[in-house]
N, C-alpha and C positions, 0 to 999 in steps of 0.2 A: 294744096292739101297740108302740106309742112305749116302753113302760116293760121290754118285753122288748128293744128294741131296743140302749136303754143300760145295762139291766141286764147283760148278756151279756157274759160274758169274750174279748176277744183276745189274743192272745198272737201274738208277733211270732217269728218263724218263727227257731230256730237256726241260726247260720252256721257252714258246715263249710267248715276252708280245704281241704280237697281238693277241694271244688267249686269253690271261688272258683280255684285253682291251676288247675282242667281248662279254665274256664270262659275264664279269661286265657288259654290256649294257642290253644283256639279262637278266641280273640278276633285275634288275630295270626295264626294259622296261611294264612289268604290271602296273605298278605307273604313264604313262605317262598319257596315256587317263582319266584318274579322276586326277590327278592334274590339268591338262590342264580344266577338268569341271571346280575345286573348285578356279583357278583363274578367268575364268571367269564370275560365279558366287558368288566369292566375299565371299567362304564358307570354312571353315577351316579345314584343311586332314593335314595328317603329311607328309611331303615331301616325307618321303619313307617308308609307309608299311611294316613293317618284314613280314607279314604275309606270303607272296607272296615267299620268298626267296627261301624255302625248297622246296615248289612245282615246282620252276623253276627248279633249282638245280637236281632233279628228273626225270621232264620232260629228262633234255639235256645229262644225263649217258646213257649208250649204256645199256640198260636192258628195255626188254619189261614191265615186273611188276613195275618196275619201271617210268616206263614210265606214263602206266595208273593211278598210284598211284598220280602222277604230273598233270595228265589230271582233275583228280575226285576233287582234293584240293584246284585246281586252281580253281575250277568252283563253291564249296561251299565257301568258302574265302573272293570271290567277295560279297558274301550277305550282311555281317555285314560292307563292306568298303561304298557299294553303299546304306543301310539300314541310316549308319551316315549322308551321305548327306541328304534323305530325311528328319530326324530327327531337319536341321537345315532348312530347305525349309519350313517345316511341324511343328513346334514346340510341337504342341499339339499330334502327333503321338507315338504312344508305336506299335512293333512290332503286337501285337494281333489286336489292329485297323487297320494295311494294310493292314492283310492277311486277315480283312472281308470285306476293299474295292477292294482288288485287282480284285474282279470280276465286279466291275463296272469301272475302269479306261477306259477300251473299248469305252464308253461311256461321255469319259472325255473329258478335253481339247487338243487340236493338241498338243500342246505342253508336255505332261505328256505321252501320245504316245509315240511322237519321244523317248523321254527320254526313254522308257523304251526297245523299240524295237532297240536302239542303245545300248542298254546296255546290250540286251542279243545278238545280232551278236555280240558284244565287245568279252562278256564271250564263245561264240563259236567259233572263230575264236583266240583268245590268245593262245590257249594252240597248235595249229595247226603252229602259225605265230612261236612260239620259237619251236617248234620242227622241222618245215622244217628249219632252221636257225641252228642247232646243228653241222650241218656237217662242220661247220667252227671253232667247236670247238672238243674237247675229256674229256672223263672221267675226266683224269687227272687233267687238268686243270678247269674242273667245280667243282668239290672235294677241292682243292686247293683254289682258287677263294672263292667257297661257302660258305669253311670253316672260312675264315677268314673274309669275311662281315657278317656272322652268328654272330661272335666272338666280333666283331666290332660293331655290329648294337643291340647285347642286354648291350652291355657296356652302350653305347649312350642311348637307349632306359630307362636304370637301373639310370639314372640321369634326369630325364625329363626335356632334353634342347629343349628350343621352338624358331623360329627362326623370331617370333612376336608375341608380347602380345595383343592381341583380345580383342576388347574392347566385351562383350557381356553378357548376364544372361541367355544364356540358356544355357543346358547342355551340348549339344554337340558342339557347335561352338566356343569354345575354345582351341580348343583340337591343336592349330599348332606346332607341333611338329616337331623336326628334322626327328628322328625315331621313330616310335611305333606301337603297333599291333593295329588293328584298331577293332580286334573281341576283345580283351579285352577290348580297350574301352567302345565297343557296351555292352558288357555284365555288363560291368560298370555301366550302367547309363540304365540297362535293369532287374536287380536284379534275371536274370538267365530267366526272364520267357520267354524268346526266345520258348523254349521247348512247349508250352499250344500252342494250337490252340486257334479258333474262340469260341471255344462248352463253354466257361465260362459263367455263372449264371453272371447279374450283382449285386454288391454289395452298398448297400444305407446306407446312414450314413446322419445326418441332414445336412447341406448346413453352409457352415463357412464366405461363403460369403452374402455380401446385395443386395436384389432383388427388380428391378422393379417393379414388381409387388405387393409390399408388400404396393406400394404407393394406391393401388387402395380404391376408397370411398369407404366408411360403413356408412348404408348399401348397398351394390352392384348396382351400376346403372343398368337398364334395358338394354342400347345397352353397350359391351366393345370390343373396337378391342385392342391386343395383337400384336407387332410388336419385333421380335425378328431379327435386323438387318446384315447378314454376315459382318464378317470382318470391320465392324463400331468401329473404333477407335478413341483415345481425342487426337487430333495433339497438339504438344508442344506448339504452337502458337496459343495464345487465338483468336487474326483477324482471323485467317486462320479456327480456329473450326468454331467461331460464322460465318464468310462466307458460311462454308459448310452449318448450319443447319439455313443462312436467309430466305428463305421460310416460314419456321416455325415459327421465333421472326419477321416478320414483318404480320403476321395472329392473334396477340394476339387481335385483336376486334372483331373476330369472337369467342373467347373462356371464357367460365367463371370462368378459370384459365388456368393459364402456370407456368409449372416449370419446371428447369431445373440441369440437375448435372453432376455425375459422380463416379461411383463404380468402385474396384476389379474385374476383372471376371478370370475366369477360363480359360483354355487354347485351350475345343475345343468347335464345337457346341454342339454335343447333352450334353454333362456336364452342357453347358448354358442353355440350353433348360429345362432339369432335373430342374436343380437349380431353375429357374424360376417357371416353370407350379405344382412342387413336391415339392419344396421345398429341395432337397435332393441332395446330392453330391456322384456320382456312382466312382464304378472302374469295370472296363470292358465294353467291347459293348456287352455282350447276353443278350437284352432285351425281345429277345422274347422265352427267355428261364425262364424267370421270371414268376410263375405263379399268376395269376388273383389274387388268396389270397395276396401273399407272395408281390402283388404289393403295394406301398408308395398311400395314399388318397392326390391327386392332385386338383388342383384347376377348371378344367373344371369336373371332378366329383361331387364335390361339387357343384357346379352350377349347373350342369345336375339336382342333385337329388330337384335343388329350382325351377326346370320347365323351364331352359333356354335350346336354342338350341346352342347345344356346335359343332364349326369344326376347322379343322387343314387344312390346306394349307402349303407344300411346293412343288416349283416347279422342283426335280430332282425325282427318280426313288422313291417308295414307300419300297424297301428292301433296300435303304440307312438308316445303321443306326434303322435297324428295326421296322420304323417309321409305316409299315403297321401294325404291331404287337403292341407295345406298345401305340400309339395313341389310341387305344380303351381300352385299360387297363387303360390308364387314365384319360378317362372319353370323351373323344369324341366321341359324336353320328356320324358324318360324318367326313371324311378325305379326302383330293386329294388331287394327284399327277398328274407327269407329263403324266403316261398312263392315264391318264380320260381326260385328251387333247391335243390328237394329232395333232390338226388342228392348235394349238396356236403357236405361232413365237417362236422360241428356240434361245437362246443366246447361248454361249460359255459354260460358267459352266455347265458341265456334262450333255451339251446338252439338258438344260432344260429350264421351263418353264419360258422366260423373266419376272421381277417383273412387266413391264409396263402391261403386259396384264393381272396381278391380281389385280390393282387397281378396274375394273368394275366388277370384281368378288363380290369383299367386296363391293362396291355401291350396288350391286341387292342384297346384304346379308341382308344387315341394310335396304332395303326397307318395308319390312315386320314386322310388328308392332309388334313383342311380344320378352322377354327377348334372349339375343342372347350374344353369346360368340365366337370372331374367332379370333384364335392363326394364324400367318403369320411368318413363316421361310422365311426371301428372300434369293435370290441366284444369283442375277448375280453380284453382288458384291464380288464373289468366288474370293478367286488366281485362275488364273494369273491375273486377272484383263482385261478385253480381252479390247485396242483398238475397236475393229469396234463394242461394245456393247455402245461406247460415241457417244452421240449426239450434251448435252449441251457442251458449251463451255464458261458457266459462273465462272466455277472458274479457273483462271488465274495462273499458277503454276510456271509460271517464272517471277511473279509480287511475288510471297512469298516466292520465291528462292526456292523452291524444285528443287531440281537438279536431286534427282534419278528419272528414267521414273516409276516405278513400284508403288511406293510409291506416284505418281502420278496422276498415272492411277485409284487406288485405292479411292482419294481423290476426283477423277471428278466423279467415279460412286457412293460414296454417295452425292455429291452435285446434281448429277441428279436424283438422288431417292428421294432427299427430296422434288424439284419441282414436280415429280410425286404427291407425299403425299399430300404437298398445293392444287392442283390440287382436291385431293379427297375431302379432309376438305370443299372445296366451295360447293361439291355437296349438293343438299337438303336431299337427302335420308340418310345422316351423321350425319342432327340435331341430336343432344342432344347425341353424341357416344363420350363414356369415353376413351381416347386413352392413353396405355402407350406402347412406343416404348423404346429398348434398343440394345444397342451391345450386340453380343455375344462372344467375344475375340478381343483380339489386332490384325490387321490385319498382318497375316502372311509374313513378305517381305526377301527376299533371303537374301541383303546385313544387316550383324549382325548393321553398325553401322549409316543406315539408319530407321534398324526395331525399335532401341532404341533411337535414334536420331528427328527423325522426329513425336516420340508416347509419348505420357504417358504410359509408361511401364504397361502393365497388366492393363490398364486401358480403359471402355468402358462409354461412355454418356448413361444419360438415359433423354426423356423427356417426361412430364406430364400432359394432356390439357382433358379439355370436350370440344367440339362444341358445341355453343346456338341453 
């Protein structure tokens, strides 16, 4: 048997480059459809994901274990490549914040949809497209092949050559790389906590940044509204800001002051939120895992206990952000959301409550004579910024040269918000209401060097007025 054994001829299997050519296409073919995203979304991927190679390579050998081992890799893999993009769409997102909104995207914009239900037929369908596609190849040659873009692609990977320098400051939208793993990145600039869930206690620490609300008289006027603005950003262009907020500087005769500025903020809403109404800079979203004690003494509590009526308003779901839970832990007698009015006109962002129909809310607020406090989240100022939520067409954006549409879009829905606002300021039922309005982050915009271009970086307005 031994003498048969090396007796016996082997021959080493011929190399066809058309195999080796199909085999390399497959090999890559994963990287198409999110490249092809992050061009034209303007978002930085590494032209070729290693991540992807060995599951391919798996998938195409003639072994069934092998096979599913390619199918299962391929399908978790995708997370942290398609998690990056969010990350630069989304700046202010940490893995444990999606996986608490993920159940409300449903309820999102068309556009955060599509995206997502294209991106799971993407991951259903990949591992099926290269495995019917295998019969044009063999073992051999995917071994061969694999082996030496493996070889080749942690070389390339071990020198991080980029193939454009991004102009950018956030973390992940840098990252253009020739080659690289995209789950090491993510874990990069995730510090492992991929692994926690939602179930995290949030954590409170004082606030490092300057708050609006710290502007308010002393002692506390009887009427204050609280205006906490989505996505309200300081455009590089001082015309183009003082344009958006003219409503407001051409009202100064109605006020027995105006001021105006501009702070630091933080990266998402409820952090600005926190920071403002507590005082306090969190890490994590389990706020309604934070007990009654263990909660931070915020400023509609305080109030509460000097006899004002304290409420919250915002217009998206009330489990966004746990706002049905911690709103009353920090001192708000009353809160609504978008289920407390169903009948009211719904805009784009997460299909909720338009800002224009909360203006007559706060009128019949403030019409009731005794001390009052209402905090206002708006919302249709949300990315993506929706067209058909514009009406005005007072600020002109090809008279200030903004070229991008997004960054655009963004700038006509706070110039339309502020006319709303004017609007409210004339009513009578606003005498004597102390108003401090502020951004809550730099408005989120896809292209990195439009979001830093057209902003003051991490910077949001704040402005300061009483009504006579």
């Amino acid at each position: 048997m031994t003498d048969s054994i090396w007796n016996k001829e082997y021959s080493v299997p011929s190399i066809k480059l058309d195999k080796l050519i199909y085999t390399l296409i497959l090999l890559f073919l994963p990287n198409l459809v999110l490249l092809i995203i992050s061009i034209i979304t303007e978002t930085a991927r590494p032209l070729i994901n290693i991540d992807y190679i060995l599951p391919v390579v798996l998938v195409l050998l003639n072994n069934r274990l092998c096979k599913w081992l390619g199918y299962l890799s391929l399908s978790v893999l995708i997370i942290p490549d398609v998690t990056m993009f969010v990350f630069q769409m989304f700046p202010f997102m940490d893995l444990e914040g999606a996986l608490y909104l993920a159940p409300f995207i449903w309820n999102g914009p068309t556009n955060y949809i599509l995206f997502i239900l294209a991106t799971i037929i993407y991951t259903l369908l990949l591992p099926l497209i290269i495995s019917s596609s295998s019969k044009y190849t063999d073992s051999f040659h995917t071994l061969l092949i694999g082996t030496f873009v493996l070889i080749i692609s942690f070389f390339i990977s071990d020198h991080d050559i980029r193939y454009k320098n991004s102009f950018s400051k956030n973390s992940a939208s840098h990252y253009s790389y020739v080659i690289a793993s995209q789950t090491k990145l993510f874990l990069s600039i995730n510090d492992m906590d991929f692994v926690k869930a939602n179930q995290i206690e949030a954590r409170f620490s004082p606030t490092k940044y300057e708050r609006g609300l710290s502007k308010l008289a002393q002692p506390f006027n009887q009427k204050i509204l609280f205006v906490l603005v989505e996505s309200l950003g300081v455009s590089s262009n001082k015309k183009l800001q003082n344009k958006i907020i003219e409503p407001m500087s051409q009202q100064q005769n109605l006020f027995e002051y105006y001021d105006v500025g501009q702070y630091k903020a933080p990266d998402a809403t409820i952090q600005a939120e926190i920071k403002e109404l507590c005082a306090q800079d969190i890490e994590g979203y389990g706020l309604r895992l934070v007990p009654d004690t263990s909660f931070p003494l915020c400023l509609p509590k305080i109030l509460a206990s000097k006899g004002y009526q304290t409420t919250a308003f915002h217009g998206a779901n009330g489990k966004l952000y746990d706002r049905f839970s911690w709103y009353k832990k920090a001192g708000f007698n009353n809160y609504l959301f978008a289920e407390n009015f169903f009948d009211a006109e719904k805009c784009k962002a997460f299909n909720g409550i338009c800002d224009d129909e909360v203006f007559p809310i706060i009128k019949n607020y403030f019409k009731e004579d005794k001390p009052s406090f209402f905090h206002w989240m708006t919302l249709t100022s949300h990315t993506p910024y929706a067209k058909k939520d514009i009406y005005s067409q007072r600020l002109d954006c090809k008279y200030y040269e903004i070229d991008n549409d997004e960054a655009c879009r963004n700038m006509m829905l706070q110039a339309q918000f502020f006319e709303g606002l004017a609007k409210l300021n004339n009513q009578p039922e606003m005498q004597g209401v102390e108003v401090i309005l502020i951004g809550d982050h730099q408005p989120p915009i896809i292209n990195g060097n439009t979001r830093f271009g057209e902003y003051e970086y991490k910077t949001v307005p704040w402005i300061h007025y009483k009504i006579k």
